[in-house]
KEVOMI-383302 format. One record per residue (C-alpha): x, y, z; residue number from 0; residue in one letter. Coordinates in steps of 0.1 Angstrom, whole numbers, plus 5000, padded with zeros to 4 digits. Layout:
<nodes>
node X:X Y:Y Z:Z tido:NUM vexfi:a .
...
</nodes>
This chain:
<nodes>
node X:5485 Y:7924 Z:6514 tido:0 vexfi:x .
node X:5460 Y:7938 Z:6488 tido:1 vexfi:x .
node X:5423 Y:7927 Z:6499 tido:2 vexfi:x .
node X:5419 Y:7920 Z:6463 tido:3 vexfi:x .
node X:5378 Y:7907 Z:6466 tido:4 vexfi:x .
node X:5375 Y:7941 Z:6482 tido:5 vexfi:x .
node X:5391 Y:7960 Z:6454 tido:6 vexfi:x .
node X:5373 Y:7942 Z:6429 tido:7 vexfi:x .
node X:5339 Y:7949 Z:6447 tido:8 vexfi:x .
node X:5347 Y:7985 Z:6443 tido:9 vexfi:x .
node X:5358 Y:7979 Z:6404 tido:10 vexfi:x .
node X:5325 Y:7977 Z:6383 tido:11 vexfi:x .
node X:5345 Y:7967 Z:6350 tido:12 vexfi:x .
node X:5354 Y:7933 Z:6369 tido:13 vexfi:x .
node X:5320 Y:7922 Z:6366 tido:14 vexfi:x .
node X:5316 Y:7927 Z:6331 tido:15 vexfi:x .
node X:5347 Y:7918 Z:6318 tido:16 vexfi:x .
node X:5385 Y:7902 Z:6320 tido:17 vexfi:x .
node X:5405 Y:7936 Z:6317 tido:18 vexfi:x .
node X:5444 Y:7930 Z:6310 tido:19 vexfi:x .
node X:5445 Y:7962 Z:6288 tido:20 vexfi:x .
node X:5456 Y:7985 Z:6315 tido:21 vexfi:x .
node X:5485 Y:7998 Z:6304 tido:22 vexfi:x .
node X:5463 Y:8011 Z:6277 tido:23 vexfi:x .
node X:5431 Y:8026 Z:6303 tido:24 vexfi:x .
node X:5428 Y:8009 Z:6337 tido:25 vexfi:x .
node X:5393 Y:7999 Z:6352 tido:26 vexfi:x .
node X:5391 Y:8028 Z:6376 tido:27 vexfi:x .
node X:5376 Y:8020 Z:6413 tido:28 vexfi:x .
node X:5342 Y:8040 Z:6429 tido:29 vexfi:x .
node X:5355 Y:8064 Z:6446 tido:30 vexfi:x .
node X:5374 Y:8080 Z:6411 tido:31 vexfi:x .
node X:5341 Y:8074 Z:6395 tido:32 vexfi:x .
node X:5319 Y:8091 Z:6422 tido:33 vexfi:x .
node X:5344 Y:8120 Z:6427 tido:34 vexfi:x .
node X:5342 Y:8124 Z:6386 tido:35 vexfi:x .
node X:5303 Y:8121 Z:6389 tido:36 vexfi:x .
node X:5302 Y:8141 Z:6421 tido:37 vexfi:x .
node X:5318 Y:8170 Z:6403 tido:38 vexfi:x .
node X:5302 Y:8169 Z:6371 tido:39 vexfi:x .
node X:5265 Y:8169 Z:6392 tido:40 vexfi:x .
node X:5280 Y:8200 Z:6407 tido:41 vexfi:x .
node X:5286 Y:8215 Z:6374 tido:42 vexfi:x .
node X:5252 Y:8207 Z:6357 tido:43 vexfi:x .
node X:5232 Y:8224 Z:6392 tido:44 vexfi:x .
node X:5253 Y:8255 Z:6394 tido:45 vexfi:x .
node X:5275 Y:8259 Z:6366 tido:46 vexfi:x .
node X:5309 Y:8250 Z:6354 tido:47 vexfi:x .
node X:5332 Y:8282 Z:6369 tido:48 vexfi:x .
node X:5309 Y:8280 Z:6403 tido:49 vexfi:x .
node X:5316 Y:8244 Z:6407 tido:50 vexfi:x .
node X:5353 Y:8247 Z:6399 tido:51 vexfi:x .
node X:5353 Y:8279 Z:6427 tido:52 vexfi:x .
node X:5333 Y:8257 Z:6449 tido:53 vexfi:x .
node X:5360 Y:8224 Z:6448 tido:54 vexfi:x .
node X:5393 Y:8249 Z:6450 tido:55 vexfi:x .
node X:5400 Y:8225 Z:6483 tido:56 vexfi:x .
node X:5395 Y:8196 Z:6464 tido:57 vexfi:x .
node X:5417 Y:8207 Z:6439 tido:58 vexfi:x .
node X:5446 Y:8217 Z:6458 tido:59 vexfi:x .
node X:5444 Y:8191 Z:6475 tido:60 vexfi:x .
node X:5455 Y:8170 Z:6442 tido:61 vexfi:x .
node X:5492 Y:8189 Z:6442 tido:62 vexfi:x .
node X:5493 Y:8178 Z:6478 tido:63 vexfi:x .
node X:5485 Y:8144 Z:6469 tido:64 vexfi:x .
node X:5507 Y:8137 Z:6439 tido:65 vexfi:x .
node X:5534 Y:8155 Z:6458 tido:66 vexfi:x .
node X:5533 Y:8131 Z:6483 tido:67 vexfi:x .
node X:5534 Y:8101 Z:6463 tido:68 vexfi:x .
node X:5563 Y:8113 Z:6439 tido:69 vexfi:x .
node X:5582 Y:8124 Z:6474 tido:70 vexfi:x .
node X:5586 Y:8159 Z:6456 tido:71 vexfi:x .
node X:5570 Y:8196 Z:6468 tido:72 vexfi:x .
node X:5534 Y:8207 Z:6458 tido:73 vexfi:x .
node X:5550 Y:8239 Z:6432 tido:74 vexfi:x .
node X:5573 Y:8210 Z:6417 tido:75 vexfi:x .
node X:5537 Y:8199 Z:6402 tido:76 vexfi:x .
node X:5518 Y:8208 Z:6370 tido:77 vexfi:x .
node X:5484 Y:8190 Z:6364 tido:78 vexfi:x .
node X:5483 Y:8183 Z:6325 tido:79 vexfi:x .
node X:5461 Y:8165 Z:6300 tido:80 vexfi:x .
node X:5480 Y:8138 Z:6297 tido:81 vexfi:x .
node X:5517 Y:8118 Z:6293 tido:82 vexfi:x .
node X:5525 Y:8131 Z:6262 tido:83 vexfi:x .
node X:5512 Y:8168 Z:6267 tido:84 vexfi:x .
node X:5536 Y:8165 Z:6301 tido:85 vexfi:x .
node X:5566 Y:8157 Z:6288 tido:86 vexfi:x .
node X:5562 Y:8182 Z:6257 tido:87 vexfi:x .
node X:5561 Y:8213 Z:6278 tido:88 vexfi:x .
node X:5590 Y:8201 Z:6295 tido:89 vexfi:x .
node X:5613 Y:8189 Z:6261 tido:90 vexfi:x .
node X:5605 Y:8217 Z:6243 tido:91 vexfi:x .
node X:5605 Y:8244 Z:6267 tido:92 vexfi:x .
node X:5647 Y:8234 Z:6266 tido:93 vexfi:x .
node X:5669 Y:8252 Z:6245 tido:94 vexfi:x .
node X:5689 Y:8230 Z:6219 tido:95 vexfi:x .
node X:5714 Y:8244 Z:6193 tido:96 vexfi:x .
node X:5735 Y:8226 Z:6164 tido:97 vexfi:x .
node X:5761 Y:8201 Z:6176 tido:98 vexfi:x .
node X:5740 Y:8199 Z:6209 tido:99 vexfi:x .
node X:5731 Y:8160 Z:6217 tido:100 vexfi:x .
node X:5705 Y:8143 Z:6232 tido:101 vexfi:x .
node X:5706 Y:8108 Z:6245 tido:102 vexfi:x .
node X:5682 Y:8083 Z:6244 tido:103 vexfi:x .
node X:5676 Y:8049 Z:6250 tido:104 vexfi:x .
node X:5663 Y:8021 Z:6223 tido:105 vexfi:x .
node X:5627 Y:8012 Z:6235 tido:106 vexfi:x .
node X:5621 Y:8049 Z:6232 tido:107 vexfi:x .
node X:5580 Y:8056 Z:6226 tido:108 vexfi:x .
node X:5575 Y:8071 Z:6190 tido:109 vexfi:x .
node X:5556 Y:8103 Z:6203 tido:110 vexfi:x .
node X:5591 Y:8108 Z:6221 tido:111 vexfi:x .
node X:5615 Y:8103 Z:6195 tido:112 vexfi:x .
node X:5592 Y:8122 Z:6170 tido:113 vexfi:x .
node X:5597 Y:8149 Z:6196 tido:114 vexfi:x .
node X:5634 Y:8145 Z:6194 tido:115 vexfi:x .
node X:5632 Y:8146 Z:6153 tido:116 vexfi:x .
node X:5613 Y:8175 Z:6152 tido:117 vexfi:x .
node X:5636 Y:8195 Z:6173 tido:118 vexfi:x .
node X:5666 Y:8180 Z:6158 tido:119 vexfi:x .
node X:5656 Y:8192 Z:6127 tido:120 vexfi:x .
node X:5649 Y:8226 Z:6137 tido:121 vexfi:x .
node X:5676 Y:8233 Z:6156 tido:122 vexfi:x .
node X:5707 Y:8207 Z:6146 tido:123 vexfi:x .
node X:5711 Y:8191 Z:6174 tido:124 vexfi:x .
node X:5718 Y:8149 Z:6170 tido:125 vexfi:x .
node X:5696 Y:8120 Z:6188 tido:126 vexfi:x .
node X:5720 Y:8093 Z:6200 tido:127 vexfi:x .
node X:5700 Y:8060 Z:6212 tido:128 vexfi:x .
node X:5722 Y:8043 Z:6239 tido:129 vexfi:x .
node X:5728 Y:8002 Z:6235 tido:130 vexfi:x .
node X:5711 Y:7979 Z:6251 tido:131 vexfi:x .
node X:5727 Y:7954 Z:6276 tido:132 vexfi:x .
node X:5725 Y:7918 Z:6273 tido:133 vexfi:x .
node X:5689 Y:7917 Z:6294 tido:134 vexfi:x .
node X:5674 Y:7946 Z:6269 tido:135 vexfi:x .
node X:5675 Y:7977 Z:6293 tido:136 vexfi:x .
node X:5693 Y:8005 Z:6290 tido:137 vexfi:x .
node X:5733 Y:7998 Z:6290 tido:138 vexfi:x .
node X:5744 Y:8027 Z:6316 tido:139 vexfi:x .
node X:5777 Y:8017 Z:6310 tido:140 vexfi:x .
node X:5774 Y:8025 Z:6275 tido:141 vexfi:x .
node X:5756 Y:8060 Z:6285 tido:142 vexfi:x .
node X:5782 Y:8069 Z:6306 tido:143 vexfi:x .
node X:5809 Y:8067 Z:6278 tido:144 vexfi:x .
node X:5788 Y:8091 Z:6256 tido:145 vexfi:x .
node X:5788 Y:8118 Z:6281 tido:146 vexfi:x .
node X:5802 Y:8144 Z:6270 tido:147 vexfi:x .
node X:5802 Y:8184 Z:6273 tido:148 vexfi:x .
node X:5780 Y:8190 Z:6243 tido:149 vexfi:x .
node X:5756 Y:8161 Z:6258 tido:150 vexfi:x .
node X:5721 Y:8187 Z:6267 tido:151 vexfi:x .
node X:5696 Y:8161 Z:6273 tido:152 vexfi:x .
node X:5695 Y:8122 Z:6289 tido:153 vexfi:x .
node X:5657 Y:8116 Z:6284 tido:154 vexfi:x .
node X:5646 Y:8081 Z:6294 tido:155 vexfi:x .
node X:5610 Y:8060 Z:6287 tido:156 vexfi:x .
node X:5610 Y:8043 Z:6327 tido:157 vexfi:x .
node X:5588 Y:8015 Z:6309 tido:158 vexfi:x .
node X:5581 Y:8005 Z:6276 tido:159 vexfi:x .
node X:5552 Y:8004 Z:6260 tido:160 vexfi:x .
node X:5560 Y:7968 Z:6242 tido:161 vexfi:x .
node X:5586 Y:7947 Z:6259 tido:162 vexfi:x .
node X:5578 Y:7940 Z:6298 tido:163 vexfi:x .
node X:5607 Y:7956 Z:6310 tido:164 vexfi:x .
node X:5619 Y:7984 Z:6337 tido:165 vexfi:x .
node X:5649 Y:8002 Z:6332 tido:166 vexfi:x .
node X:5671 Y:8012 Z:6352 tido:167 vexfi:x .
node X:5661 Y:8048 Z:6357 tido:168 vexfi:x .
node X:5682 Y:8054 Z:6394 tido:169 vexfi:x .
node X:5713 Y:8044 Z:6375 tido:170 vexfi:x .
node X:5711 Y:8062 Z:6347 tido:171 vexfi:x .
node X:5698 Y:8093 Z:6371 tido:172 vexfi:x .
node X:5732 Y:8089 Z:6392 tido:173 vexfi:x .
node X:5749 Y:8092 Z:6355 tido:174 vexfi:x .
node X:5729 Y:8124 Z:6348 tido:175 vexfi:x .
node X:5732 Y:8139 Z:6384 tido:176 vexfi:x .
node X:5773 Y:8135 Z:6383 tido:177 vexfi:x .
node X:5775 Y:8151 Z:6346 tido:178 vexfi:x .
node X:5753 Y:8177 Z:6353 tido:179 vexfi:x .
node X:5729 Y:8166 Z:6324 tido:180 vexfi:x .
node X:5694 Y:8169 Z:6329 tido:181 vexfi:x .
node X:5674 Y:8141 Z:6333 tido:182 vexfi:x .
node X:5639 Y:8137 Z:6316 tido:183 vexfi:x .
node X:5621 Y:8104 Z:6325 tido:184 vexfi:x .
node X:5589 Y:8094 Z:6307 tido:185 vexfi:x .
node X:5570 Y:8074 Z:6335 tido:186 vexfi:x .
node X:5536 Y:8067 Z:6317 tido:187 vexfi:x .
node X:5538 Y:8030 Z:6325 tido:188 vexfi:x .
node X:5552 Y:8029 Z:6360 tido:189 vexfi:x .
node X:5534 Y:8056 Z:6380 tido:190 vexfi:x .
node X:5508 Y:8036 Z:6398 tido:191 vexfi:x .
node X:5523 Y:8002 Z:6395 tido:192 vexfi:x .
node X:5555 Y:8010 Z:6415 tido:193 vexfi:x .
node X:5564 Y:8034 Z:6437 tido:194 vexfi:x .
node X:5581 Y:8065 Z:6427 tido:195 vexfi:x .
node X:5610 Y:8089 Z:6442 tido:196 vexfi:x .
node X:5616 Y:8118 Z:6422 tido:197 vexfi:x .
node X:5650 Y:8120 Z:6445 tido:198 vexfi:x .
node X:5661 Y:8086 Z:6445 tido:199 vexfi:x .
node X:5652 Y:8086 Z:6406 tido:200 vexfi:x .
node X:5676 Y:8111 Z:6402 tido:201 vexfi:x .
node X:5651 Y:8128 Z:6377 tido:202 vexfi:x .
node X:5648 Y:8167 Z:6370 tido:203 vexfi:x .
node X:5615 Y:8159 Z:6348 tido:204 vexfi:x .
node X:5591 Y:8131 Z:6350 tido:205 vexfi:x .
node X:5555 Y:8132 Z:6332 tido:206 vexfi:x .
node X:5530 Y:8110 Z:6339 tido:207 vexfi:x .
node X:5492 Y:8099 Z:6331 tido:208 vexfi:x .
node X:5464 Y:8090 Z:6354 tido:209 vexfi:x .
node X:5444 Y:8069 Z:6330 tido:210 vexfi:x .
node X:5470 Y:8036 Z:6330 tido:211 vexfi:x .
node X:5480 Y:8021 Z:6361 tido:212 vexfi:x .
node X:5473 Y:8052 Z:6384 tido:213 vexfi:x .
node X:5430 Y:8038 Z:6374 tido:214 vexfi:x .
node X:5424 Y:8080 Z:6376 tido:215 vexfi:x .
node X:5402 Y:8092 Z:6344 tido:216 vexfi:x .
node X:5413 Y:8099 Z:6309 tido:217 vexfi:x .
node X:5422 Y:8132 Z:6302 tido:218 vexfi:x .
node X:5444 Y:8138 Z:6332 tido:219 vexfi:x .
node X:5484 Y:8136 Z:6343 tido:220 vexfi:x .
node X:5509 Y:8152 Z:6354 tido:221 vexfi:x .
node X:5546 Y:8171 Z:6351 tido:222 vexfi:x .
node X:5572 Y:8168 Z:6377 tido:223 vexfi:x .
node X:5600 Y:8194 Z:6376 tido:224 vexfi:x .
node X:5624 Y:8200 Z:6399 tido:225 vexfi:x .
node X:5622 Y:8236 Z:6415 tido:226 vexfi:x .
node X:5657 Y:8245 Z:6403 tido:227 vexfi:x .
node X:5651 Y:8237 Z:6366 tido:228 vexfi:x .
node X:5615 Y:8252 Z:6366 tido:229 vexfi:x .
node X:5625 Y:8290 Z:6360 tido:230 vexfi:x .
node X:5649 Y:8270 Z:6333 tido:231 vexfi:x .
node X:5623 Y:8259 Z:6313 tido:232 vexfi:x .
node X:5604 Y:8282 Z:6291 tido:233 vexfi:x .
node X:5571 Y:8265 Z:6287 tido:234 vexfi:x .
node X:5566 Y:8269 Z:6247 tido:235 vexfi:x .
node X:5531 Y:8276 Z:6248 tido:236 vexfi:x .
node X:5519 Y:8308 Z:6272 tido:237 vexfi:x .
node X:5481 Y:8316 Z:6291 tido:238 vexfi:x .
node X:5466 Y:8341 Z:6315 tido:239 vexfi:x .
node X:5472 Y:8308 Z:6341 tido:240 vexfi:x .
node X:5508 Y:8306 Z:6329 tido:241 vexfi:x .
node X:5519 Y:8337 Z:6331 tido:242 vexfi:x .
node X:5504 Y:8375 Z:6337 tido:243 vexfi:x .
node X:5500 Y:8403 Z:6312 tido:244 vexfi:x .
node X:5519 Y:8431 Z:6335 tido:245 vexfi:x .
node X:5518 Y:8459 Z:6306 tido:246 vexfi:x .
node X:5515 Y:8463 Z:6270 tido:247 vexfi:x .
node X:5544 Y:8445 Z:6261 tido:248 vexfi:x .
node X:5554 Y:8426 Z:6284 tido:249 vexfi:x .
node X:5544 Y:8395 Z:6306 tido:250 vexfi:x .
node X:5557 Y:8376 Z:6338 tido:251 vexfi:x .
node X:5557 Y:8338 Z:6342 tido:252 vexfi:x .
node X:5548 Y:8320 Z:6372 tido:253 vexfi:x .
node X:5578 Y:8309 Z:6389 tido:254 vexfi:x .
node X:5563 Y:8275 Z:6402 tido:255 vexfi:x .
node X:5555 Y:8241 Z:6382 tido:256 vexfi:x .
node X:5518 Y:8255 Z:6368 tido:257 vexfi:x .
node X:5538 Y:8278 Z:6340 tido:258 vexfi:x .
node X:5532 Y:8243 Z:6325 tido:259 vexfi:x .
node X:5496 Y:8241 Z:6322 tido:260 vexfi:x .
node X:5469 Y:8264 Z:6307 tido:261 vexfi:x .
node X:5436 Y:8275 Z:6320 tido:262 vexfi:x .
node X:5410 Y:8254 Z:6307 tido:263 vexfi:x .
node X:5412 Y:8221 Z:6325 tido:264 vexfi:x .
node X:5389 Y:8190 Z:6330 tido:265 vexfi:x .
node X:5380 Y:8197 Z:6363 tido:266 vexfi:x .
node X:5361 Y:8170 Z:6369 tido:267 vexfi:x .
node X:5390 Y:8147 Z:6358 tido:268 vexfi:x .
node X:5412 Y:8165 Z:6378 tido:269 vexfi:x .
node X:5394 Y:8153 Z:6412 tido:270 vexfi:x .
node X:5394 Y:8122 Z:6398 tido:271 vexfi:x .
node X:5431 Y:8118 Z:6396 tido:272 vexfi:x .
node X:5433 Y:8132 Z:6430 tido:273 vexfi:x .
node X:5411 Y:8105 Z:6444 tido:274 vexfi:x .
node X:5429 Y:8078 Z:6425 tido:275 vexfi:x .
node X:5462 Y:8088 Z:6441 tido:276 vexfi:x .
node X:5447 Y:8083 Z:6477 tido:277 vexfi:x .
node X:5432 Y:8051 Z:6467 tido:278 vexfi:x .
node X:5470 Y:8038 Z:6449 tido:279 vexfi:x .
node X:5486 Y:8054 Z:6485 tido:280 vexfi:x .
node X:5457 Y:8039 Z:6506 tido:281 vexfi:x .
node X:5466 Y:8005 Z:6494 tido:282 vexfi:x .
node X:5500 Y:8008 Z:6492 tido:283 vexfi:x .
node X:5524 Y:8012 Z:6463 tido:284 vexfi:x .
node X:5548 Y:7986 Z:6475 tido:285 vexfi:x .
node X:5519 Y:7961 Z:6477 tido:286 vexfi:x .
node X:5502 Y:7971 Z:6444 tido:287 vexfi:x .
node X:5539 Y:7967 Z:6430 tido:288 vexfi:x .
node X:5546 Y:7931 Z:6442 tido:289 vexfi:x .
node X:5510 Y:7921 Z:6434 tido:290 vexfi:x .
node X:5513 Y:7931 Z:6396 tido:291 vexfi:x .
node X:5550 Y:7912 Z:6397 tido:292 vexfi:x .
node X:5536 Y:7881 Z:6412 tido:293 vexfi:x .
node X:5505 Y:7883 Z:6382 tido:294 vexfi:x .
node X:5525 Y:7891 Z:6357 tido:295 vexfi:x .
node X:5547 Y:7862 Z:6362 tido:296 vexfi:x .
node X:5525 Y:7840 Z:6365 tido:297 vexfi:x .
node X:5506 Y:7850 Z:6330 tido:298 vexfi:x .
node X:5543 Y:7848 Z:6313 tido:299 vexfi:x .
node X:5545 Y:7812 Z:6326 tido:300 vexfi:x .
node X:5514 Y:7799 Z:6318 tido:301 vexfi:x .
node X:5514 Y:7818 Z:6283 tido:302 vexfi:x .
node X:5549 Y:7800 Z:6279 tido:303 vexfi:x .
node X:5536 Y:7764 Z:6283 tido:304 vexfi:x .
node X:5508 Y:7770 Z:6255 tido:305 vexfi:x .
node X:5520 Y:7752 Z:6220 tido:306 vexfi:x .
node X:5530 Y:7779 Z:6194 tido:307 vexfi:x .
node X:5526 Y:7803 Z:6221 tido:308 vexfi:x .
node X:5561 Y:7830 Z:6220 tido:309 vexfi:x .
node X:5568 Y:7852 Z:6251 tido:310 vexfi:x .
node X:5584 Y:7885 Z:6237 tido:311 vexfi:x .
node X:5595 Y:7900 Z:6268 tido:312 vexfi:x .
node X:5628 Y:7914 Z:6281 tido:313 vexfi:x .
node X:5648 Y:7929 Z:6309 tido:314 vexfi:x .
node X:5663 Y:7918 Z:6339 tido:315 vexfi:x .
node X:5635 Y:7933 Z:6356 tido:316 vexfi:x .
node X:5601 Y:7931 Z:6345 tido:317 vexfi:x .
node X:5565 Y:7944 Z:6349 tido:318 vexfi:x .
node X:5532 Y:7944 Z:6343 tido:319 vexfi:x .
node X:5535 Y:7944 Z:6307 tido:320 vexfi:x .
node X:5535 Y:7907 Z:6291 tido:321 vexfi:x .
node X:5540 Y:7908 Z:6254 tido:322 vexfi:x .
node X:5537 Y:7874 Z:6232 tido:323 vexfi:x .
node X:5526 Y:7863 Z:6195 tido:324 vexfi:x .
node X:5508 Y:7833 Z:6186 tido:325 vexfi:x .
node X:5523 Y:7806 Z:6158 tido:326 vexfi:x .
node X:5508 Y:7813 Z:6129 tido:327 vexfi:x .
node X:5478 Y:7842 Z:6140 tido:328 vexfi:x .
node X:5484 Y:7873 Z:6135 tido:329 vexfi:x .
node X:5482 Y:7896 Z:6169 tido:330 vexfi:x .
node X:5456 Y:7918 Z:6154 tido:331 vexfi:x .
node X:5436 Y:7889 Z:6151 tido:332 vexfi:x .
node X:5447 Y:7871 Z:6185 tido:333 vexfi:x .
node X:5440 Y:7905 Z:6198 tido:334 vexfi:x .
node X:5402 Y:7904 Z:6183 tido:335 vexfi:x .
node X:5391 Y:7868 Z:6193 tido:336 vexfi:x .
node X:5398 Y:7877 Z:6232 tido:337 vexfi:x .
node X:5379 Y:7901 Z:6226 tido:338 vexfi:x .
node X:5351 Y:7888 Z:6216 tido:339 vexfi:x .
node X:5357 Y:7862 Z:6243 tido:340 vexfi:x .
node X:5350 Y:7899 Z:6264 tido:341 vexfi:x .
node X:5387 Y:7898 Z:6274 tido:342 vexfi:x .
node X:5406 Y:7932 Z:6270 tido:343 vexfi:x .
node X:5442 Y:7931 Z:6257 tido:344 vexfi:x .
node X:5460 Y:7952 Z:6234 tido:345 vexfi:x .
node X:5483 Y:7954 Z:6202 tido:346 vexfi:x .
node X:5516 Y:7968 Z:6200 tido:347 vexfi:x .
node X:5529 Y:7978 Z:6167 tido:348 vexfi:x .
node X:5562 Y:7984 Z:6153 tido:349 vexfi:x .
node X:5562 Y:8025 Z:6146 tido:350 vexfi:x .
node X:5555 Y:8025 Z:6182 tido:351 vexfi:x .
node X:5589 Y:8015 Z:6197 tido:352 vexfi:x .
node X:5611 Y:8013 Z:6160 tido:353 vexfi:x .
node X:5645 Y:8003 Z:6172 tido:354 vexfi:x .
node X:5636 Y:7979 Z:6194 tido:355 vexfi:x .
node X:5606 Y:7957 Z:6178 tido:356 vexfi:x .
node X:5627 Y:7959 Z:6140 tido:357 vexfi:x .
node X:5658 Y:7947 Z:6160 tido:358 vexfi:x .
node X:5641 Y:7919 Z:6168 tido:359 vexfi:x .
node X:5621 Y:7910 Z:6134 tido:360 vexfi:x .
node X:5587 Y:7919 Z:6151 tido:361 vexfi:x .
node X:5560 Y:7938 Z:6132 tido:362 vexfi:x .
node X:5535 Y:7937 Z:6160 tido:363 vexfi:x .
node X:5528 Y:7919 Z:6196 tido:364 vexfi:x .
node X:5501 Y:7912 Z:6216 tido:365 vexfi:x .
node X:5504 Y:7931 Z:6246 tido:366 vexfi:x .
node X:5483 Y:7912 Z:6280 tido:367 vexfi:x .
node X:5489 Y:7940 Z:6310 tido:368 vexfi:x .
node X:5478 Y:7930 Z:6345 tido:369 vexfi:x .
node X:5470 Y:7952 Z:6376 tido:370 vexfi:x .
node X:5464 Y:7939 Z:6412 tido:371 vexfi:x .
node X:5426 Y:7937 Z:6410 tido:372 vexfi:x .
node X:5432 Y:7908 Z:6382 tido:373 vexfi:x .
node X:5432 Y:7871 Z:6397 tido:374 vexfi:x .
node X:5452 Y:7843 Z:6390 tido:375 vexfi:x .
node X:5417 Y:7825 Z:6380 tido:376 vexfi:x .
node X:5416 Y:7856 Z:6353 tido:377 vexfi:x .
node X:5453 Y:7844 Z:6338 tido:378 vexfi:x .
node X:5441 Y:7812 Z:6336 tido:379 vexfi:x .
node X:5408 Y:7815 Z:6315 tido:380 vexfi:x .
node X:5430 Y:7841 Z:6293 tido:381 vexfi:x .
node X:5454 Y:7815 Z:6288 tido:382 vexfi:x .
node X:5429 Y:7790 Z:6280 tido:383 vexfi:x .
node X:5413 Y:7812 Z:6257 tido:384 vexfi:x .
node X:5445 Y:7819 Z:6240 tido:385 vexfi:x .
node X:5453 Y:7784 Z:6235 tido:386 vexfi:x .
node X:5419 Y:7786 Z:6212 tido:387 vexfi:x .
node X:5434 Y:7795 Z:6182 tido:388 vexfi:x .
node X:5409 Y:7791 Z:6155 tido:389 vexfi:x .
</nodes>
């Protein structure tokens, strides 16, 4: 059990606002704000490179850490800006040529599937999106009757940004694993709210941020790649950190998961992420997990029983994520009057999951996204507040 008054002691945020907007930025906890502030104190007494040299226990520690909570080795780990910046050095450091196909699923993120246009453009290979089943996930029956030999990538979003689902990443791991394909999983949403086994994923690439559920600053995440498809992957952008100048013409690149990042680095941000790990492992990922479940159900029930009130979300098995519209109110505006009201929630808009908000007539949603230091109390004066449509 989560000592969730404890938590929310050591959560400034809580005091000054309701904050259901963390799938967008969590509220981070003290001890990721003092190890930011800590570091950045360091940095204004002594300098930026001395601090840096003075932390390098600190930092390694952080590779350690996220090791441990993906069940995964320290050199399978690159520290990267973000998400997106992640799972870019891993797509396109693959090699794709025409007739080569790449397999998707339909509640793909845009920055994704603009990934997979780009590429598809410049190199003829096709996207496939896989069907949905009947709950909205990913049908891994359907993926497994596209596999075949000209089939190069299976890359997966774990959960979407706009429909309170989880998908079925093991399965469709098991799928890659037994075809050989590899397996790129975008796990944005899930790291921090659930826990995560790169093995029992199945997964040869997973990317991740700190600033969602993980509560760790912005400007931080992470790349998982398994140690037999790092030397694989040609990162598609080169430093002095990635690789060494050996002579004139040539250059060797490091043979562990830090070919994927580049020097410059926010430090500071870095620590941070470290100590947000410990606090996520320190509380427990299975308890964070069943906390956000229980929450989250109970917002979609409440928001359910609210006149003119439409719960959008889908899956056999959900999240933290609860989507819905208001009758009548558009959600940029339902999204503004909370937060006025000083309750954080968020919008999401069709272009950023296509197939899967046009499929269903939606141009937008308003996206409510709890985390275990929310209380029920919380969902009920958002509900309340929601039922105030002007």
């Amino acid at each position: 059990m989560i000592d969730v008054e404890r938590v929310r002691q050591e959560t400034p945020g809580c005091r000054q606002v309701l904050h259901f907007n963390n799938a967008g930025s969590a509220l981070p906890p003290l001890p990721v704000i003092e190890a930011v502030r800590d570091h950045l104190d360091r940095e204004a007494l002594i300098g930026g490179y001395e601090a840096a040299d003075e932390a390098q226990v600190a930092l390694e520690r952080v590779y350690s850490d996220v090791s441990r909570m993906l069940s995964c080795s320290a050199d399978e780990i690159a520290l990267v800006e973000n998400a997106t910046r992640g799972w870019d050095m891993a797509f396109y450091g693959m090699r794709f040529n025409a007739g080569d196909r790449i397999l998707t699923g339909r509640s793909e993120y845009a920055s994704n599937m603009i990934a997979f246009v780009q590429v598809a453009k410049r190199t003829g290979a096709s996207i496939e999106v896989v069907p949905d089943d009947e709950t909205g996930a990913i049908d891994v029956e359907a993926l497994m009757r596209k596999i075949d030999g000209r089939v190069k990538l299976i890359a997966l979003t774990h959960i979407p940004t706009n429909n309170g689902l989880v998908n079925p990443a093991a399965s469709v791991g098991a799928v890659a694993r037994a075809a050989g394909i590899p397996f790129l999983l975008d796990a944005c949403q899930s790291v921090g709210q659930m826990r995560l086994d790169v093995k029992a994923l199945g997964c040869d690439m997973l990317s991740a941020t700190g600033r969602k559920f993980l509560r760790a600053p912005r400007g931080t995440g992470f790349l998982y790649v398994r140690r037999d498809w790092i030397e694989r992957i040609e990162p598609p952008l080169l430093d002095l950190h990635a690789a060494s100048w050996t002579t004139a013409t040539t250059y060797q690149i490091r043979k562990d998961a830090r070919r994927f990042e580049n020097w410059e680095s926010f430090v500071a941000g870095r620590i941070g992420l470290g100590a947000a790990v410990k606090y996520a492992m320190e509380l427990d990922l299975d308890a964070i997990e069943s906390r956000i479940q229980r929450l989250a159900l109970f917002l979609r029930s409440r928001l359910a029983e609210i006149p003119g009130v439409m719960v959008h979300d889908r899956g056999a098995s959900n999240c933290g994520i609860v989507t819905f519209t208001v009758d009548g109110e558009l959600p940029t505006v339902t999204h503004q009057r909370l937060r006025e009201a000083k309750m954080n929630c968020s919008v999401s808009k069709a272009e950023h999951a296509r197939f899967d908000m046009i499929e269903r007539v939606l141009a937008a949603l308003v996206r409510a996204s709890v985390h275990y230091y929310n209380t029920e109390e919380e969902v009920l004066q958002f509900c309340c507040e929601v039922a105030r449509k002007r």
